[in-house]
Backbone bond lengths (Angstrom), bond angles and torsions (degrees), N, CA, C in turn:
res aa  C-N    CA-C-N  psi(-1)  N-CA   C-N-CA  omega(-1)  CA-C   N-CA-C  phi
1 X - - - 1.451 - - 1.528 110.50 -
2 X 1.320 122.29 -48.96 1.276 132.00 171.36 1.639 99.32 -40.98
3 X 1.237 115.92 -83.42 1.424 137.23 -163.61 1.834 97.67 -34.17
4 X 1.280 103.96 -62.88 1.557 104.53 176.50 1.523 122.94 -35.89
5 X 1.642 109.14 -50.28 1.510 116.46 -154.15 1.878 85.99 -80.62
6 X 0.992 116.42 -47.93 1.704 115.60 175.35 1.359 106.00 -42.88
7 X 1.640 122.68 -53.37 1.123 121.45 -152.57 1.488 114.15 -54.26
8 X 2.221 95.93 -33.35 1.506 110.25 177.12 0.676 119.71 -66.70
9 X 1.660 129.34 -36.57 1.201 132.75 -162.99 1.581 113.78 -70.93
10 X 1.560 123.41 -36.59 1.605 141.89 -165.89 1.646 87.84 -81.63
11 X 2.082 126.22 -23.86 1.605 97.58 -161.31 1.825 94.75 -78.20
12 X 1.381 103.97 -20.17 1.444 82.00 179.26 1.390 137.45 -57.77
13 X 1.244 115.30 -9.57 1.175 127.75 -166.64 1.978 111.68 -133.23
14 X 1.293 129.32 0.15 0.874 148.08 -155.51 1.807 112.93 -154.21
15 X 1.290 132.02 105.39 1.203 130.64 179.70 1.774 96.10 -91.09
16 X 1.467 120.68 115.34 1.459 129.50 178.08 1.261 119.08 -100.78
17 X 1.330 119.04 8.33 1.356 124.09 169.39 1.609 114.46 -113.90
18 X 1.930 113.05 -30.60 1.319 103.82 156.18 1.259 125.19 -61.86
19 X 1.067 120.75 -28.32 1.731 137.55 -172.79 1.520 102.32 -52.88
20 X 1.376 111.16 -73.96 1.641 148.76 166.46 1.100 74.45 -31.85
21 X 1.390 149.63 -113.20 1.819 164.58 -128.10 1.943 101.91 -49.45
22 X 1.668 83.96 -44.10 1.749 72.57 164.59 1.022 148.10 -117.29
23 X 1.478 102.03 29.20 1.737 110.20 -162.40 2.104 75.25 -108.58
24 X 1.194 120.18 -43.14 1.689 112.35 163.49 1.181 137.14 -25.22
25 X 1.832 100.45 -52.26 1.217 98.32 -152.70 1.626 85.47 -112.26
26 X 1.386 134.82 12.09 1.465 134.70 153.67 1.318 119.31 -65.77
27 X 1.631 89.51 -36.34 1.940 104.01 178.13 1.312 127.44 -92.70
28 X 1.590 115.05 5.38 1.346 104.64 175.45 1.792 96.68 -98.49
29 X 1.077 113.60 49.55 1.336 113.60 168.21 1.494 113.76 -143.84
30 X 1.423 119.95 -13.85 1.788 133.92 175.95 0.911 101.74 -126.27
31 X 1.639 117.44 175.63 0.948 163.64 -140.86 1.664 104.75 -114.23
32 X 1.484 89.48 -50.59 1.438 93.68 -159.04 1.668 105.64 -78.49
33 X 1.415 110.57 -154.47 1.649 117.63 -163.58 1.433 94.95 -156.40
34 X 1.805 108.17 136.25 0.780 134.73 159.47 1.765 125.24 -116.61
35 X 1.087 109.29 127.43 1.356 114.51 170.06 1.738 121.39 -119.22
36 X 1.179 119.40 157.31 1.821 127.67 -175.29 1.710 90.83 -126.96
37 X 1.404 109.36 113.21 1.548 104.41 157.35 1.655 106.44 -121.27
38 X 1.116 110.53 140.55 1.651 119.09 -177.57 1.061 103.71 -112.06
39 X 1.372 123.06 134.44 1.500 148.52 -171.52 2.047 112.03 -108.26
40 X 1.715 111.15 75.44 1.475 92.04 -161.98 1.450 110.48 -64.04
41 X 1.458 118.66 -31.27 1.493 115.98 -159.13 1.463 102.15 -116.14
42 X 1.036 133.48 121.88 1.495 129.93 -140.55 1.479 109.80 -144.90
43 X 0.973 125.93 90.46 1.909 112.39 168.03 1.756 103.75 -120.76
44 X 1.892 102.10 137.10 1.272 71.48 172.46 2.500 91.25 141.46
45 X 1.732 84.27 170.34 1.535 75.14 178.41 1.713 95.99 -89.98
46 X 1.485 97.58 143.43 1.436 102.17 -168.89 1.731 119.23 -82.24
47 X 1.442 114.27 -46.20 1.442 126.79 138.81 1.356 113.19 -2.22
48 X 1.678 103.29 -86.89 1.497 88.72 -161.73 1.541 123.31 -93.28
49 X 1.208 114.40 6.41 1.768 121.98 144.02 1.240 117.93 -56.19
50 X 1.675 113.08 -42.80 1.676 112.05 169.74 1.590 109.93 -59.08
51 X 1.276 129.25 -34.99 1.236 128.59 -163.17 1.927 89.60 -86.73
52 X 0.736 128.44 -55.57 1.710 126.13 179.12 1.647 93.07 -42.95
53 X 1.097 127.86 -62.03 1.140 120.63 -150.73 1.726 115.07 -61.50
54 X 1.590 86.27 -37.02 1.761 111.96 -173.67 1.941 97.04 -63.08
55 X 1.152 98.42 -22.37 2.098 100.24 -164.68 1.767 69.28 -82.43
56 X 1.280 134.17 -82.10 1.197 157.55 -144.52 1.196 103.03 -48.27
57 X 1.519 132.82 -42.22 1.095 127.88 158.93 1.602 139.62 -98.69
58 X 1.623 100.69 49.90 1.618 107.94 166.00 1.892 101.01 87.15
59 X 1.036 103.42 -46.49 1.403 122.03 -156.14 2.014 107.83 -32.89
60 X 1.026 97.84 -46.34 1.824 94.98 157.75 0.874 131.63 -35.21
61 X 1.163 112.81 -41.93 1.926 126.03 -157.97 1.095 109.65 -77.74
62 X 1.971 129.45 -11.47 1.269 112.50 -162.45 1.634 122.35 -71.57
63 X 0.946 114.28 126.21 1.436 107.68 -174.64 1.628 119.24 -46.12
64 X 1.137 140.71 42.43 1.344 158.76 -135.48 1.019 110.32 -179.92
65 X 1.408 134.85 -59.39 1.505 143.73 -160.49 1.424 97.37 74.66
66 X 1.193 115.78 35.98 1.564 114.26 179.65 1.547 133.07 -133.26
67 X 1.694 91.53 61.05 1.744 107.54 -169.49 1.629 99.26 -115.76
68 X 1.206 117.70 157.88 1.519 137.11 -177.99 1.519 103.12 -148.43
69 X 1.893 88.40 140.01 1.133 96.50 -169.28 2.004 91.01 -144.07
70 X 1.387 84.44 145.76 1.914 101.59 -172.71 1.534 90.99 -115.40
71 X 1.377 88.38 101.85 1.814 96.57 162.56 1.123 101.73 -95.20
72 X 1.434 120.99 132.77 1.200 128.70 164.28 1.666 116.40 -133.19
73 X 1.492 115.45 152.92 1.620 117.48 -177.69 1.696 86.27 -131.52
74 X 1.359 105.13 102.23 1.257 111.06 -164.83 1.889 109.97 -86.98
75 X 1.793 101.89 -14.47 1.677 107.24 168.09 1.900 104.81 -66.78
76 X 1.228 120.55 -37.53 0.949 117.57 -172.16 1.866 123.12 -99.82
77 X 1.792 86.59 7.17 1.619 73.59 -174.32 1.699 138.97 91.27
78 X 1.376 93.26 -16.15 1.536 102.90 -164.26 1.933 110.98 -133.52
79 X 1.301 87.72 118.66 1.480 104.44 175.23 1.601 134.16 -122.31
80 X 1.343 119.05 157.03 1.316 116.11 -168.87 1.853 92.00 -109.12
81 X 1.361 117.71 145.38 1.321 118.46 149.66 2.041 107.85 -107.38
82 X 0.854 100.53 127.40 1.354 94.00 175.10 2.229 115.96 -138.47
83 X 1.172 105.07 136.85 1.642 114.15 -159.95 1.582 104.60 -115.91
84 X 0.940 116.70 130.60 1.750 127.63 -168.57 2.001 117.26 -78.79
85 X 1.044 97.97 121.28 1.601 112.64 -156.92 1.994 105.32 0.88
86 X 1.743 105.36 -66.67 1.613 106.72 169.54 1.442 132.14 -27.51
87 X 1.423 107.57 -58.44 1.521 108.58 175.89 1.512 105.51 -65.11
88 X 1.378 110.93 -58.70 1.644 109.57 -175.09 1.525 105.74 -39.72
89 X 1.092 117.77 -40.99 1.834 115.07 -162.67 1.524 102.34 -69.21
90 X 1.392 120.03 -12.68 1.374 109.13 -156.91 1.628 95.33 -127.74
91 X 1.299 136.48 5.04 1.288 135.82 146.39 1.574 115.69 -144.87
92 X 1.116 128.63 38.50 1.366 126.61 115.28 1.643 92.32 85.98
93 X 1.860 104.66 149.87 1.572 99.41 172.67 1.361 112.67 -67.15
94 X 1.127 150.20 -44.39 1.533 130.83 176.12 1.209 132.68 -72.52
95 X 1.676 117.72 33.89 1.479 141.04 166.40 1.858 83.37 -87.69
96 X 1.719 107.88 -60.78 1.822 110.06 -159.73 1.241 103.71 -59.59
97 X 1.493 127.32 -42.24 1.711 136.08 176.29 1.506 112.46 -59.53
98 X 1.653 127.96 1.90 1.097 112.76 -170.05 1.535 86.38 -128.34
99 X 1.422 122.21 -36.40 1.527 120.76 178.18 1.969 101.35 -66.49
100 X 0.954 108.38 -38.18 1.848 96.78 -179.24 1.200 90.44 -91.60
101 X 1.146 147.67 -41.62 1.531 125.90 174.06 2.008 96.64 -38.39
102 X 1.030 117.05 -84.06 1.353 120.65 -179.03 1.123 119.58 -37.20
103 X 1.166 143.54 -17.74 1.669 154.23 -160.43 1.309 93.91 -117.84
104 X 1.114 136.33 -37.84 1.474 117.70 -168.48 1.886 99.09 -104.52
105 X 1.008 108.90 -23.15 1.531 93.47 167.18 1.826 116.91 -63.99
106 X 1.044 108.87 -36.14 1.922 115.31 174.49 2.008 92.94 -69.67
107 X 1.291 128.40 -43.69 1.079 112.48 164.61 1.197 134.57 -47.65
108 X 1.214 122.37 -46.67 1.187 123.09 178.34 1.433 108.29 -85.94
109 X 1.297 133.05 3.75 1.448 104.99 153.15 1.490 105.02 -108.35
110 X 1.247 130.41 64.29 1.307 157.14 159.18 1.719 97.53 65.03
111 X 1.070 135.74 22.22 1.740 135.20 164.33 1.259 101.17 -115.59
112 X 1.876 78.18 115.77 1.672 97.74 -179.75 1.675 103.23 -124.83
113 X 1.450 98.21 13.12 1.724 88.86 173.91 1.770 101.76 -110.44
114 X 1.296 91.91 -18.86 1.826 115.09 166.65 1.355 104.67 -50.96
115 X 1.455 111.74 -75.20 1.242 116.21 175.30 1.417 136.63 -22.96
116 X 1.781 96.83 -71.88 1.255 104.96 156.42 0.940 145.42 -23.12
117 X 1.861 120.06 -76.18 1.145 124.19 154.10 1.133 117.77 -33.09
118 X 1.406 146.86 -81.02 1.237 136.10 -167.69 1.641 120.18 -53.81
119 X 1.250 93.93 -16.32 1.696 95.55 160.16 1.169 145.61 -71.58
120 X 1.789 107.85 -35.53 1.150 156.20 146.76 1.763 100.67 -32.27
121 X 1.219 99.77 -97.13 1.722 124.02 175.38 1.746 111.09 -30.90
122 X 1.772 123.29 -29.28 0.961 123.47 179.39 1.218 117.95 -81.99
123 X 1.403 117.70 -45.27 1.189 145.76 179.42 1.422 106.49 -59.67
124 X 1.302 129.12 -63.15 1.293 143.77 167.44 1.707 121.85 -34.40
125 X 1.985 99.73 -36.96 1.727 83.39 -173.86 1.632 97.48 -89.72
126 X 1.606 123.33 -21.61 1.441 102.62 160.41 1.572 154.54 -70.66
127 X 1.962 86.72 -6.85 1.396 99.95 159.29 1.573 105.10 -77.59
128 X 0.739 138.11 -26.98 1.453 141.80 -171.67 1.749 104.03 -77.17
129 X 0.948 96.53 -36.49 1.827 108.32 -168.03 1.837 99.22 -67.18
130 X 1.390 110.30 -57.26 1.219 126.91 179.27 1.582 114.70 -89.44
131 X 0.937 129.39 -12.41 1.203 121.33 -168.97 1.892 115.87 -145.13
132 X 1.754 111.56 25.68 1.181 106.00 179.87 1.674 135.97 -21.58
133 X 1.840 107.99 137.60 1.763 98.46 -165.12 1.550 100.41 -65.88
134 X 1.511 105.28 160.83 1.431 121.49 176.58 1.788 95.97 -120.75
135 X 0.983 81.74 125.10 1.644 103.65 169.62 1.445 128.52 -55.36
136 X 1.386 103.03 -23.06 1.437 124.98 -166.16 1.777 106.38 -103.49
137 X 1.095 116.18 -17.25 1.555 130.15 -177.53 1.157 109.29 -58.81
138 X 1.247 102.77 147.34 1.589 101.69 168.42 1.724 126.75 -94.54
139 X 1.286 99.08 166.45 1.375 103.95 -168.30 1.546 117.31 -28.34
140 X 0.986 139.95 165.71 1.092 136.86 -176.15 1.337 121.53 -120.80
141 X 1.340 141.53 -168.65 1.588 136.12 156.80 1.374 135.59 -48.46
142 X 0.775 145.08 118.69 1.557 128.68 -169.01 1.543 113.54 -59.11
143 X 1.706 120.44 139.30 1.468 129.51 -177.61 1.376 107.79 -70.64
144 X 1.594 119.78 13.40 1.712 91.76 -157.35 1.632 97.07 -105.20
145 X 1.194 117.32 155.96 1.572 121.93 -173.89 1.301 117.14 -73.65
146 X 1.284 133.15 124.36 1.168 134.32 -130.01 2.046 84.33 -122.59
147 X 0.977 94.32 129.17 1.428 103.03 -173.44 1.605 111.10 -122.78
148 X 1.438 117.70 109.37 1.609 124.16 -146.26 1.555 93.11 -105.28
């Protein structure tokens, strides 16, 4: 019951099926994995809840080291992008300083599903760049936005 009334509360402000639409169609071209978990009720350092969440949700395991994950606390505005040792090694911290540079400017003019997506979509053609999909892979993480 909880989970539901949140769920309403985040669609106002959060589109979870565009999100879902593009964390898909980023990945039918890599390897790697992207996930969106939203944090509605939030106190706290935001960082390393993103990093709990990232252990918490599988996100290690990819045989790649090449999963990303958009923490976001969308009451407060403030989100983590964070990329798993592989991807990081192969585009560098001022790939993440230019994707939240970009993500938080659509934030602050109140599009945060804007954001997303284009965060998503950025993130996605360098998993693709570095990490083309294999056909042969196995299933992957689930696209759906994981709401903590």
């Amino acid at each position: 019951m909880v989970k539901h009334f949140v769920h309403r509360k985040l669609a106002k402000h959060v589109d979870t099926a565009a999100i879902e639409r593009a964390i898909a169609a980023a990945e039918l071209q890599t390897s790697g994995q992207i996930r969106v978990s939203l944090a509605p009720h939030f106190w706290g350092d935001v960082r390393r809840t993103a990093e709990r969440a990232f252990e918490r949700m599988g996100m290690t395991a990819t045989p790649h080291r090449n999963a990303v994950l958009f923490f976001v606390v969308p009451a407060r505005r403030k989100f983590v992008v964070l990329g798993d040792a592989g991807i990081h090694e192969k585009v560098g911290q001022e790939f993440w300083e230019r994707v939240t540079a970009a993500v938080s400017e659509r934030f602050r003019e109140g599009d945060l599903t804007g954001g997303l997506v284009h965060g998503i979509q950025t993130v996605g053609e360098q998993l693709a760049r570095h990490f083309p999909h294999d056909p042969g892979s196995a299933p992957g993480l689930p696209n759906t936005v994981d709401i903590s």
